[in-house]
C-alpha positions in Angstrom: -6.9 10.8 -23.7 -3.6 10.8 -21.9 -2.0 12.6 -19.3 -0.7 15.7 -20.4 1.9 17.8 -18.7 -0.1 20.2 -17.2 -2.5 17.4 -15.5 1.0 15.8 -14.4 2.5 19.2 -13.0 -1.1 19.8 -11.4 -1.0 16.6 -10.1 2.4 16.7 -7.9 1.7 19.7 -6.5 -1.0 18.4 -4.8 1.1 15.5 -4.0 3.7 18.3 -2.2 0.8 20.0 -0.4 -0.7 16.4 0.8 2.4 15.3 1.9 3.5 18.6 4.1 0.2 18.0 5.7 0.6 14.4 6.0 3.6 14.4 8.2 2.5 17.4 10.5 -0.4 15.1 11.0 1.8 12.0 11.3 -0.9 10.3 8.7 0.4 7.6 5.7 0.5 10.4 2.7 -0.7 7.6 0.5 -3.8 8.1 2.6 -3.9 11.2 1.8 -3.4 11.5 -1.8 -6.5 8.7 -2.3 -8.2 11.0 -1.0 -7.0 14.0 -2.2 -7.9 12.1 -5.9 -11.1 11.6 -5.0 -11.9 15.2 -3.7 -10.3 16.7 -6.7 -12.7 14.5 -9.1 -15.7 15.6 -7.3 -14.6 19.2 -7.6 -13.5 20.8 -11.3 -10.2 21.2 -11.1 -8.3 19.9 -14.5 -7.6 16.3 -13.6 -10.5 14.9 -16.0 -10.5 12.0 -18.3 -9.6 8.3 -17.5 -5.9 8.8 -16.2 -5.0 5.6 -14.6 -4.7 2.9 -17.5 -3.0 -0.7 -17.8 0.1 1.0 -20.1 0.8 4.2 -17.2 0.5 1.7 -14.3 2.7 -0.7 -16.0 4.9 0.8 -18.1 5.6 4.2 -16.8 4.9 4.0 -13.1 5.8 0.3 -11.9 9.5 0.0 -13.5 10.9 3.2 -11.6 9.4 2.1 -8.7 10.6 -1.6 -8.7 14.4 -0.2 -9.8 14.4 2.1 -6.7 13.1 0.0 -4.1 15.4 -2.5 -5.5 18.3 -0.9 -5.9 18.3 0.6 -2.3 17.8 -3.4 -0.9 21.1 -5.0 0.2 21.8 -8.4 -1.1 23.1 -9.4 2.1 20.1 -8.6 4.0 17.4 -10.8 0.6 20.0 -13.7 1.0 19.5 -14.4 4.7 15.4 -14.8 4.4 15.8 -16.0 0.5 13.8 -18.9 1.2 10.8 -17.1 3.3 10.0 -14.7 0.7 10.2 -17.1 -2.1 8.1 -19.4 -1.0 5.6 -17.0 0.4 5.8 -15.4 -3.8 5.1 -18.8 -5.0 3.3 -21.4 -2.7 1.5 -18.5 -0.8 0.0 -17.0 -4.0 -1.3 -20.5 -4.9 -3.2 -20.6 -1.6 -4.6 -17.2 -1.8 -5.5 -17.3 -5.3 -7.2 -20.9 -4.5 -8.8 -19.7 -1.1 -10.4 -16.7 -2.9 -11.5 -18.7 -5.9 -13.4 -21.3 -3.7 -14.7 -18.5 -1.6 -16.2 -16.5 -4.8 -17.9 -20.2 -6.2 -19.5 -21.5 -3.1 -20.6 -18.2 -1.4 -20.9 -15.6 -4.2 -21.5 -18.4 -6.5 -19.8 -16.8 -9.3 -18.6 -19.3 -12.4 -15.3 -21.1 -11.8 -13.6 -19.3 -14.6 -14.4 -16.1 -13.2 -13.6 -17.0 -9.1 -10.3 -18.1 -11.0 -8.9 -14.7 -12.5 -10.5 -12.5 -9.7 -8.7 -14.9 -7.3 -5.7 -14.6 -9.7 -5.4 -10.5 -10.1 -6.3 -10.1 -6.9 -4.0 -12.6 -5.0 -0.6 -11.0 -5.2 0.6 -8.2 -2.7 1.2 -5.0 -4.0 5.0 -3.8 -3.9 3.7 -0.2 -4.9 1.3 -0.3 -2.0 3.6 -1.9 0.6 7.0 -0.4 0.1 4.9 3.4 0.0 3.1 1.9 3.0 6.2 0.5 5.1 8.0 4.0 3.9 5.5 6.0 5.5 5.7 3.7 8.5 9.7 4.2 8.7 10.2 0.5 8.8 13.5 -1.3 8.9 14.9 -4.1 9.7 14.3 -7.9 9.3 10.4 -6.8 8.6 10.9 -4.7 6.0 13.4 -6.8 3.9 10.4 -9.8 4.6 7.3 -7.8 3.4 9.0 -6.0 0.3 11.5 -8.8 -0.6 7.8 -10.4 -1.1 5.7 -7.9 -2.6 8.7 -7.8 -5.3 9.6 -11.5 -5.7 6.0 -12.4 -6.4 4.6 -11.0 -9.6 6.0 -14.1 -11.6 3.5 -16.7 -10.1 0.9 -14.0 -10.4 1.5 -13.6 -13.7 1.4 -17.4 -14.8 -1.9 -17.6 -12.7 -3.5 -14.8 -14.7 -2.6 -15.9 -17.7 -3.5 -19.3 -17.4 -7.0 -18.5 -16.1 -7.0 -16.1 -19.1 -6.0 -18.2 -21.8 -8.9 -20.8 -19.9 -11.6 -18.2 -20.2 -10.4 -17.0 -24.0 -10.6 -20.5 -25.3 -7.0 -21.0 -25.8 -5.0 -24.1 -25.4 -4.7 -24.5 -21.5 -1.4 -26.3 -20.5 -1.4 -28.8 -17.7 0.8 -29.3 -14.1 4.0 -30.0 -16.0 3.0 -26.9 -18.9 2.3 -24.4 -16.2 5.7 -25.4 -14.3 7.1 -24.7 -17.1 5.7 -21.3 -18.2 6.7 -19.9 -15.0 10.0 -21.2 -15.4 10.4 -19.2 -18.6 8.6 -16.2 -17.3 10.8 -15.9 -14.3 13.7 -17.1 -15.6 13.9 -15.2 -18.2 13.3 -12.4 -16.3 16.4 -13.0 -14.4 18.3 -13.5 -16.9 17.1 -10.1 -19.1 17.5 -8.1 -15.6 21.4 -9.9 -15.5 22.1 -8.7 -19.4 21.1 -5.4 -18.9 22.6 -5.0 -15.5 26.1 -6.1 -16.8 25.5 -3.9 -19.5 25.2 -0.8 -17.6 27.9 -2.2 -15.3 30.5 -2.0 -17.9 28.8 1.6 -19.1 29.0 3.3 -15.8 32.6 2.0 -15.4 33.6 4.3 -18.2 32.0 7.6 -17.1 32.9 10.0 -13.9 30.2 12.1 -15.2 27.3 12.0 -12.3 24.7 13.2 -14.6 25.5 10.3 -17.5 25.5 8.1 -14.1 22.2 8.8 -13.7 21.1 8.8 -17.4 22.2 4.9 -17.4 20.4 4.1 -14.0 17.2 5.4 -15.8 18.3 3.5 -18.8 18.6 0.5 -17.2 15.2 0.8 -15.1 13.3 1.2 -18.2 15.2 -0.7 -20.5 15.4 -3.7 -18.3 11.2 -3.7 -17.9 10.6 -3.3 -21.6 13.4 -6.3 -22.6 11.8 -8.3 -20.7 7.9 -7.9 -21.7 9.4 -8.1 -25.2 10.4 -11.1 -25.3 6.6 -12.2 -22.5 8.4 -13.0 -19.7 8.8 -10.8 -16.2 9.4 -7.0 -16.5 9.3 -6.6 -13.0 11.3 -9.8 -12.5 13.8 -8.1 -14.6 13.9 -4.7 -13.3 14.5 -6.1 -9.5 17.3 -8.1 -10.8 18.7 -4.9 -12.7 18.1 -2.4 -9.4 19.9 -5.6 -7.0 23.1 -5.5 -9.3 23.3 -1.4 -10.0 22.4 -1.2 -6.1 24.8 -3.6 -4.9 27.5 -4.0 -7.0 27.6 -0.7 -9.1 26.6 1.6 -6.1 30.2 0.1 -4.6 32.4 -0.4 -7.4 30.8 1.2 -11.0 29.5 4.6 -9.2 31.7 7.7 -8.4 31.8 9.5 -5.4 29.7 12.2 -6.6 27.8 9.9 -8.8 26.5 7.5 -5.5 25.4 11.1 -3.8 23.4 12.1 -6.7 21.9 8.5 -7.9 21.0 8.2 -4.7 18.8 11.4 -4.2 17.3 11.3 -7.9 16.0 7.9 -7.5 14.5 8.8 -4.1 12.7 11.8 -5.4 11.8 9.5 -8.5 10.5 7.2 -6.1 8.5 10.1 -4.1 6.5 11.8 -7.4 5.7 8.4 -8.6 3.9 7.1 -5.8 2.3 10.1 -5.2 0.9 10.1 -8.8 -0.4 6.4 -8.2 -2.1 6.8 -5.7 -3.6 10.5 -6.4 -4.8 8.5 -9.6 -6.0 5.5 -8.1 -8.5 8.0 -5.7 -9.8 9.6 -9.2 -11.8 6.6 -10.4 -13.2 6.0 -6.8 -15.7 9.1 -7.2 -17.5 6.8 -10.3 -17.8 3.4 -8.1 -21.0 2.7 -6.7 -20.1 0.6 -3.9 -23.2 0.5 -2.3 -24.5 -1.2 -5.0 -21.9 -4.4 -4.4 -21.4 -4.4 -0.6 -22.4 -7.8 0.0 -20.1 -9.1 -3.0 -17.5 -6.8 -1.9 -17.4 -7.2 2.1 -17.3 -11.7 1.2 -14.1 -10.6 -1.2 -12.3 -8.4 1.7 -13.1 -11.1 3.9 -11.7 -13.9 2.0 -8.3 -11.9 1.1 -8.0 -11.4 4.7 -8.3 -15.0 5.4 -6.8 -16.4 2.2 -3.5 -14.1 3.3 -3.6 -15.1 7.3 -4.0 -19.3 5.9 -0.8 -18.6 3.3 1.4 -16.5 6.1 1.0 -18.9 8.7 1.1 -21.7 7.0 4.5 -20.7 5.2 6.1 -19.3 7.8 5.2 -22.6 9.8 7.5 -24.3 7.4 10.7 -22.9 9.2 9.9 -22.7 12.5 12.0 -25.5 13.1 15.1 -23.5 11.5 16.1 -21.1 14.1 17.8 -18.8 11.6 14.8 -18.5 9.3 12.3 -18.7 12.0 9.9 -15.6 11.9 8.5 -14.7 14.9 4.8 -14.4 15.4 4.6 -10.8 15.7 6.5 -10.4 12.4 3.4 -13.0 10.8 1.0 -10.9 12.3 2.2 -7.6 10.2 2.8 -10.1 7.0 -0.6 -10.5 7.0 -1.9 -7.2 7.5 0.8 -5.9 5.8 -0.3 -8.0 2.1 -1.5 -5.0 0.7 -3.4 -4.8 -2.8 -2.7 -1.7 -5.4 -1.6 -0.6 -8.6 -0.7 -4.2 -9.9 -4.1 -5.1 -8.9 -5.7 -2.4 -11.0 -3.7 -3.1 -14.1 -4.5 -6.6 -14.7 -8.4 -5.7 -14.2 -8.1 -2.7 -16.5 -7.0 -4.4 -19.2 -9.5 -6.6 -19.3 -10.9 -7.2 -22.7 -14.7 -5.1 -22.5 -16.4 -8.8 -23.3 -14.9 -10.8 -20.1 -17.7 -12.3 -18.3 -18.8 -10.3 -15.0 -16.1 -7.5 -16.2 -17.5 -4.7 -14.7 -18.4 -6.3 -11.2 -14.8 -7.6 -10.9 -13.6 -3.7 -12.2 -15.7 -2.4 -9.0 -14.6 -5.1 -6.7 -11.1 -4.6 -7.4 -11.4 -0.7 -6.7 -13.4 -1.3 -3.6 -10.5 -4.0 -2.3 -7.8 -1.5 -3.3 -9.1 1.5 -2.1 -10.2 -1.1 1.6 -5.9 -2.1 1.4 -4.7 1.7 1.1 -7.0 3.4 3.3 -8.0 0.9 6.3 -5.1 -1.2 6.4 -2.7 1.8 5.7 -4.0 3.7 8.3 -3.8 0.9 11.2 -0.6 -0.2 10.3 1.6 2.1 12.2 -1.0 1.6 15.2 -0.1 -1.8 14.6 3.2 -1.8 14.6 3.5 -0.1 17.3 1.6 -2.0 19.4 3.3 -5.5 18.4 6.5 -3.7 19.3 8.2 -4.1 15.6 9.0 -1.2 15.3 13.1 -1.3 14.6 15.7 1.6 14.7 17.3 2.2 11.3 20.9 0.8 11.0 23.2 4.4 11.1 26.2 3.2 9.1 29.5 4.7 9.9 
């Protein structure tokens, strides 16, 4: 069963009331609407059936939410830590994915092919989780640009991880060194290059139109459109949908987009942005009511542990790389909120949901996952302004002229 309109209507206006109550109480709302989905499926109001799914997450929820947070990034700002972020979304999601593998074998003593695609799912940052996260934080600067430049950049070697442990578990061909190299090549690659065609696309479109409601008609076009390209042709809907939301943000925002057009783009993809996450996350507290997480504490407490350390070995030990580049140097306090800050959601959730029923271990993992997701949102959600605050990171948004 799907959601249907009324679950959907129900649904954000609980987000509305959460949130009012939220900031009066100067608590992450994304707090508050797990747990607002996990009181409303112990009580019976109508939000029944199994509402979060692989397709919703992936299709209808992440593509907005990549576009937006894309297209409000400035180029300028990406370019200058480029390097950081990439190599923290490629070499740092090798470590982690390795670090939790190894942990799973030798102290859970789980098989090898299954340590691999738990360590694989579970080994990219969220960019759902940490953009809603750093929102709710009202965090600017350097730090932000770090952490979501990240969470966004890195779903290409995640993806090539997954599916190579997949394919290894399924008893399909699995390619070596140089085969792998080159399947994330492809993936991302051509992920870029669907996010460039349908970003020139729309460029040329929105040059031709005044009209700020077509304006916003070919922004959603081009959110959508770019995702669904992509996955077409299996390589990187989110690759393509953040190379789509850079252009439209930074090139059509300033040259394309009228006057009237920039104002409301602007304020529809910010609410967009706002009834989105809220759904996620009211969604994601739903299932929690069913998990029996007493049941795998020791399994899950080793897993939190390991991601923990697995992201505090792959910050530090990427960042270390540039400390001898003053420009690209980040400071220590900045590494400290990298690592708390690598935040598991959504993206999480969907790879484990659509897991075929006969995967080995499938329902563990399935509980493990929630019970590391719902540990991210809540726990390191919660402490992160604390945090912040107390590293002094906190920096005062840029109030353009």
């Amino acid at each position: 069963m799907g959601l249907t309109i009324e679950q959907m209507q129900f649904a954000l206006l609980i987000a509305a009331i959460v949130s009012m109550f939220a900031r009066r109480l100067k608590l992450p709302y994304t707090v508050g609407l797990v747990f607002a989905g996990l009181a409303v499926a112990l009580s019976p109001l109508p939000l029944e059936g199994e509402l979060l799914t692989k397709n919703l997450i992936y299709k209808v929820f992440l593509p907005p939410l990549i576009f937006e947070a894309a297209f409000m990034m400035p180029w300028r700002d990406i370019r200058k830590d480029l390097p950081v972020t990439l190599l923290l979304a490629t070499v740092g999601i090798l470590i982690s994915a390795g670090i939790i593998a190894a942990g799973a074998f030798y102290l859970l003593h789980w098989p090898w092919h299954v340590a691999l695609l738990f360590g694989a799912l579970i080994s990219a940052t969220d960019p759902v989780s940490v953009i809603a996260t750093f929102k709710s934080a009202k965090v600017h600067g350097r730090l932000a640009m770090l952490v979501e430049g990240e969470s966004l950049m890195n779903d290409g070697m995640a993806v090539v991880l997954f599916a190579v442990v997949f394919a290894a578990i399924t008893g399909d061909a699995v390619p070596d060194a140089g085969g792998i190299l080159w399947s994330f090549i492809q993936i991302v690659g051509g992920g870029v290059l669907c996010g460039c065609l349908v970003g020139g696309a729309v460029l040329l479109l929105l040059g031709r139109t005044k009209d700020h409601l077509v304006e916003i008609t070919f922004t959603t076009v081009a959110a959508y459109g770019s995702f669904l390209f992509a996955e077409h042709f299996h390589v990187s809907g989110v690759v393509a949908t953040l190379v789509t939301g850079l252009l439209l943000g930074n090139i059509g925002r300033s040259v394309a987009l009228s006057v009237r057009g920039r104002t409301s783009v602007l304020a529809f993809w910010e609410y967009i942005g706002f009834a989105v996450n809220s759904l996620i996350f009211l969604f994601i507290g739903l299932p929690l009511a069913t998990q029996n997480f007493a049941a795998i504490w020791w399994p899950l407490t080793v897993m939190i542990i390991l991601i923990l350390i697995s992201r505090a070995v792959a910050v530090y030990g990427c960042c270390a790389v540039f400390n001898g580049a003053p420009k690209l140097k980040v400071s220590l306090a900045h590494q400290h909120i990298l690592v708390w800050g690598g935040l598991r959601g959504a993206l999480s959730l969907a790879l484990v949901l659509g897991l075929p029923t006969d995967i080995p271990m499938r329902g563990l993992i399935e509980g493990i996952a929630f019970g590391v997701v719902a540990f991210s949102i809540v726990v390191q959600g919660l402490t992160m302004t604390p945090l912040l605050k107390r590293l002094g990171v906190l920096e005062k948004p840029q109030v353009t002229q």
